[in-house]
Steps between C-alpha positions, in 0.01 A plus 500: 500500500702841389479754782227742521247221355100586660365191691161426405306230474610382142899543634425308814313231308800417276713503774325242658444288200927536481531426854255189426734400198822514726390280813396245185878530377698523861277395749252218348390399794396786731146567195377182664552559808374851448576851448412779797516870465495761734259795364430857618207695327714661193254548176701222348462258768180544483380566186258275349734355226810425735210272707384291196895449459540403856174289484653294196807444626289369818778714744385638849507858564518558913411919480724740743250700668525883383656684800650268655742626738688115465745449257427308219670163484711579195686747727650259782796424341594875560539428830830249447649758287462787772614309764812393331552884442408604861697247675764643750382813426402710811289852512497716738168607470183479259588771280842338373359185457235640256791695336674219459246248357337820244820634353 
């Protein structure tokens, strides 16, 4: 996808039916044993045509409730990656530790 490309519901549906075509190739057998995404309430998640794709492919879709002041799933493996970069560090106080982690 070249930078600057609009998501919508026809970009989101080929990128599913690519993803589809790419577990067949590398990963045969996680289609049978199923596909699970992790949705918010973006038009193209939601759109009428990215369902029927999502129906046909028979693939759950487990909805992140709008607001939600938990992170989403996808972002937990932030956590290893800041901890490896905080370790042994020490702040004196709450203002240099939010300089250091947002600059």
């Amino acid at each position: 996808m070249t930078r600057g490309t609009t998501i919508n519901s026809e970009v989101y549906c080929r990128t599913l039916k690519k993803l589809k075509k790419d577990i067949q190739n590398k990963r045969r057998g996680l289609l049978s044993s199923g596909v699970m995404l992790l949705h918010d309430n973006a038009r193209p998640h939601i759109a009428v045509r990215s369902g029927e794709v999502l129906r046909k492919f028979k693939w759950d879709v487990f909805q992140q409730p709008p607001y939600s002041p938990d992170l989403a799933p996808s972002d937990f493996y932030l956590f290893t990656a800041m901890k490896k970069w905080l370790g042994g560090q020490h702040f004196t106080d709450y203002e240099e530790l939010k300089n250091a982690v947002t600059h």
